[in-house]
C-alpha positions in Angstrom: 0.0 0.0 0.0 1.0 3.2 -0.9 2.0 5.4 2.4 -0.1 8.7 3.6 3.3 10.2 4.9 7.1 10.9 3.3 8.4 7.3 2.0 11.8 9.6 2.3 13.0 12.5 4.0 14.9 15.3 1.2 17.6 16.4 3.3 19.4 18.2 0.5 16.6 19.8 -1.3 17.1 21.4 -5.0 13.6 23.5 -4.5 11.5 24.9 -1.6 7.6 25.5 -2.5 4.4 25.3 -2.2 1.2 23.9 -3.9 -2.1 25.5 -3.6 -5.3 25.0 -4.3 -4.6 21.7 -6.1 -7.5 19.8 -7.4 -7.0 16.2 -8.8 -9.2 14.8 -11.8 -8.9 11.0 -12.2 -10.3 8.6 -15.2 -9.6 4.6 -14.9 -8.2 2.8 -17.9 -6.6 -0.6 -19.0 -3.6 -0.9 -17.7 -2.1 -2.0 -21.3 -3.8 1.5 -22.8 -1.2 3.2 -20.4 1.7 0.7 -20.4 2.1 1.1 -23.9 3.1 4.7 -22.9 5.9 4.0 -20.6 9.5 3.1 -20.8 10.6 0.0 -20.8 12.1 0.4 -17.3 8.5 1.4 -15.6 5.6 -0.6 -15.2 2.0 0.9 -14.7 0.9 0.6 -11.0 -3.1 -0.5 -10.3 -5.5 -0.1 -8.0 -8.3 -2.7 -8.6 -7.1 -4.2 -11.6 -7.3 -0.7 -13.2 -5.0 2.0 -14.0 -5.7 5.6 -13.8 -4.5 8.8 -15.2 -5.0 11.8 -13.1 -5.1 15.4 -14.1 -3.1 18.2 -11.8 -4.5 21.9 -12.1 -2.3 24.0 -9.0 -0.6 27.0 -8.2 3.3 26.9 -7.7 4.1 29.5 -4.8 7.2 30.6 -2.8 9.5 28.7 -5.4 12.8 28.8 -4.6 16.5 27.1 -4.2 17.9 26.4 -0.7 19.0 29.6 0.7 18.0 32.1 -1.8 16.4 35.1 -0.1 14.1 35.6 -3.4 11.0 33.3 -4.9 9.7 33.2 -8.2 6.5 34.9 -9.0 3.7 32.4 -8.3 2.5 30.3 -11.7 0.2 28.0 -12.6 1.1 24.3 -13.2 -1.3 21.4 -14.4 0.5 17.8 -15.0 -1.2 15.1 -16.6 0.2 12.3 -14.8 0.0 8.1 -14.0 1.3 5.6 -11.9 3.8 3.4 -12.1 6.7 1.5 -10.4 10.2 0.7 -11.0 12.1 -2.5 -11.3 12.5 -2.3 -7.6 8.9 -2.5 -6.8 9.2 1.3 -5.6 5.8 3.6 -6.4 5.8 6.5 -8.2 4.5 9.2 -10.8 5.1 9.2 -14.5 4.4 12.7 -16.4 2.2 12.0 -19.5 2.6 15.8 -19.7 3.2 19.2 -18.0 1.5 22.8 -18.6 3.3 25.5 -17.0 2.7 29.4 -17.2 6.5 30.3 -15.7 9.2 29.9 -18.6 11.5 29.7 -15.5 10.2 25.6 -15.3 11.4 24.7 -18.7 15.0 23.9 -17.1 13.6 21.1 -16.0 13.1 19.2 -19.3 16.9 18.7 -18.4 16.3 15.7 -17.2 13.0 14.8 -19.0 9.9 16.6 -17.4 7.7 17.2 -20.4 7.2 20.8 -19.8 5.2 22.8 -22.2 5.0 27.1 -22.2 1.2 27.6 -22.4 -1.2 30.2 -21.1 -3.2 28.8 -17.5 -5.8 30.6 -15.7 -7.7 29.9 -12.3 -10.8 32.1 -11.5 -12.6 31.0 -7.7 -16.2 32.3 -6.9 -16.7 30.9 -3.1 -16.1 27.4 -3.4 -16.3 26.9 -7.3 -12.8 27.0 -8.7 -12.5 27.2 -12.7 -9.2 25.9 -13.8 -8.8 26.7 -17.9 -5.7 26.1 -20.1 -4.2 26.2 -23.2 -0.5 25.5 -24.4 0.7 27.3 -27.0 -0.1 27.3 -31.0 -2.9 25.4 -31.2 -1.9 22.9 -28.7 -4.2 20.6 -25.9 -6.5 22.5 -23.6 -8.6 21.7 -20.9 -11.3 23.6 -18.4 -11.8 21.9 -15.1 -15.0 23.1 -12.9 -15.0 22.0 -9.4 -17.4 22.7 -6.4 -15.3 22.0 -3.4 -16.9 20.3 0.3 -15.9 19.5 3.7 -13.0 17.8 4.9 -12.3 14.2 3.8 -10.8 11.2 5.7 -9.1 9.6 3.3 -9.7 5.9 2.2 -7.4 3.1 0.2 -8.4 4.4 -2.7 -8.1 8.5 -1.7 -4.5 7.8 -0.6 -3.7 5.4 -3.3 -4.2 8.5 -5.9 -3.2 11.3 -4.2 0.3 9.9 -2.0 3.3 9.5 -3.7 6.8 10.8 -3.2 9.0 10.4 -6.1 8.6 11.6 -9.8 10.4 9.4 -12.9 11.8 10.8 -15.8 13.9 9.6 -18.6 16.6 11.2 -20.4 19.8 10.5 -21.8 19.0 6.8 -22.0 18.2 6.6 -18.4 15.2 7.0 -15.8 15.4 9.7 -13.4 14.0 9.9 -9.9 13.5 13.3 -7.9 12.3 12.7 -4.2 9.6 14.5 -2.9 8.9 15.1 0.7 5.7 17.2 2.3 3.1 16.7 4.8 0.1 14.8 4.1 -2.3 15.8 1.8 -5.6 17.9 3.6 -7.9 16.4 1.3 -11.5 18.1 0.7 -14.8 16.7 -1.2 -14.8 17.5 -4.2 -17.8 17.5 -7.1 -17.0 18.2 -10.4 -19.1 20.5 -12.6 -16.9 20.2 -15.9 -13.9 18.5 -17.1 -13.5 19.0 -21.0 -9.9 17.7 -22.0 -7.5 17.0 -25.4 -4.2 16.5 -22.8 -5.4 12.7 -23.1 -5.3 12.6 -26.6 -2.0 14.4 -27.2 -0.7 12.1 -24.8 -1.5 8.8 -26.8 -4.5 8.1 -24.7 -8.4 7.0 -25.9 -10.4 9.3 -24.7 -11.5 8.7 -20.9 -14.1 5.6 -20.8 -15.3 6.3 -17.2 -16.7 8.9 -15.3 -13.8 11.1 -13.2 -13.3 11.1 -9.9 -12.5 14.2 -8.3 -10.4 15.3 -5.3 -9.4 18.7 -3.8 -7.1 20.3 -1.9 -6.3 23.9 -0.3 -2.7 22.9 -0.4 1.0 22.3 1.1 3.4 24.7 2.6 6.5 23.8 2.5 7.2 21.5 -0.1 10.3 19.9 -0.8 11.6 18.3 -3.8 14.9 16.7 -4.1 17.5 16.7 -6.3 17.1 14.6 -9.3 19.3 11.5 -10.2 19.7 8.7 -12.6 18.1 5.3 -11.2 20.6 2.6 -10.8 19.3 -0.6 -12.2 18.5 -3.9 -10.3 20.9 -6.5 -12.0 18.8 -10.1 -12.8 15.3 -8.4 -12.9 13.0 -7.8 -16.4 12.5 -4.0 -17.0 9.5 -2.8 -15.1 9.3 -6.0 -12.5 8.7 -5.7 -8.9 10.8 -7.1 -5.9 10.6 -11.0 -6.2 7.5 -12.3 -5.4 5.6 -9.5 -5.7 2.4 -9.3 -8.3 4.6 -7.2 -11.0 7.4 -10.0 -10.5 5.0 -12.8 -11.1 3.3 -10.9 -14.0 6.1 -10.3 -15.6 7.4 -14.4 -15.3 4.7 -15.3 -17.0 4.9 -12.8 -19.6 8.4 -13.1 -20.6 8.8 -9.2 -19.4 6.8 -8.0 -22.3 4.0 -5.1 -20.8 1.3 -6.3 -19.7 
């Protein structure tokens, strides 16, 4: 089971910030619609027997390196995202796609977070939030409307979506982990009033089968991510299988290590 709190602590952060006002979008799918996606080295992760692809409208605040007495402007982020594990069995994100409004965050496509320039926009009346974006050209777009509740107490599933503490990457013929360490998430209800999309479709994706699920939070002070850094394979283990034993290891036996 994924864990509500830090896998990791970051003790040598490469960013301070904070995310606000994050709400999370969520559609099931096959898991072989979204393994066909991945690198070789990653496997999709599954809750149910399902996979799911999760859309990330926030606001970036208070951005900055260790020790700088400046932070960026506050932006708008919105990462298209799923979830996966590495040949170790370890859980974590995988970025379908990234909008961004700060030009600042391209530097990160350094090590392979799909960053794209476009315009984003969030507009709140009480507790409906309208979240609206477009990259640039004539690029994917989306407009998320959600009506935000009362506190939730996280179940399996809640935690499952919303919990995880490293991001991969892949670049220069390698996957990439960057550590992420923050308080647990203060979840809130959550109805959703509109979710029109293309992000999916750029991303190689049929369009959503299910109705979304929808999540919200006010935010995390205080975030830290951690310096990114090539993942050092396991020796004797197919690409994308879990530690011995485990239901990717076992999959992935039976499969000859093709996807599954």
């Amino acid at each position: 089971m994924v864990s509500y709190g830090p896998e990791q602590r970051v003790y040598v952060p490469a960013l301070h910030a904070d995310w606000l006002t994050q709400a999370f979008v969520h559609w099931a799918y096959p898991p072989d619609q979204v393994q066909r996606l991945l690198p070789d080295e990653l496997v999709v992760d599954t809750f149910d027997g399902a996979a799911w692809v999760t859309l990330t409208p926030f606001v970036m605040a208070d951005a900055h390196p260790p020790g700088s007495p400046a932070a960026l402007p506050a932006f708008r982020e919105t990462n298209l995202r799923t979830y996966v594990r590495d040949r170790d069995g370890r859980a974590g994100l995988w970025f379908l796609s990234a909008e961004v409004s700060s030009p600042v965050m391209l530097a990160a496509r350094a090590v392979g977070m799909p960053y794209h320039l476009g315009r984003l926009e969030l507009t709140r009346d009480g507790e409906v939030l309208a979240y609206t974006g477009a990259r640039r050209g004539s690029g994917p777009r989306y407009h998320v409307t959600v009506r935000t509740g009362g506190p939730l107490r996280p179940d399996r599933r809640d935690v499952w979506l919303t919990s995880r503490w490293r991001a991969f990457t892949r670049q220069l013929g390698m996957i990439w982990e960057t550590p992420v360490e923050h308080a647990p998430w203060p979840l809130r209800e959550a109805h959703l009033e509109r979710a029109e999309e293309t992000l999916t479709r750029a991303a190689g994706l049929p369009p959503p089968g299910t109705e979304p699920l929808a999540h919200f939070s006010d935010g995390l002070p205080k975030v830290r991510l951690g310096i990114s850094h090539p993942v050092r394979p396991v020796h004797g283990r197919p690409p994308g299988a879990g530690p011995p034993g485990s239901r990717h290891s076992r999959r992935h036996s039976t499969r000859q290590g093709g996807p599954p």
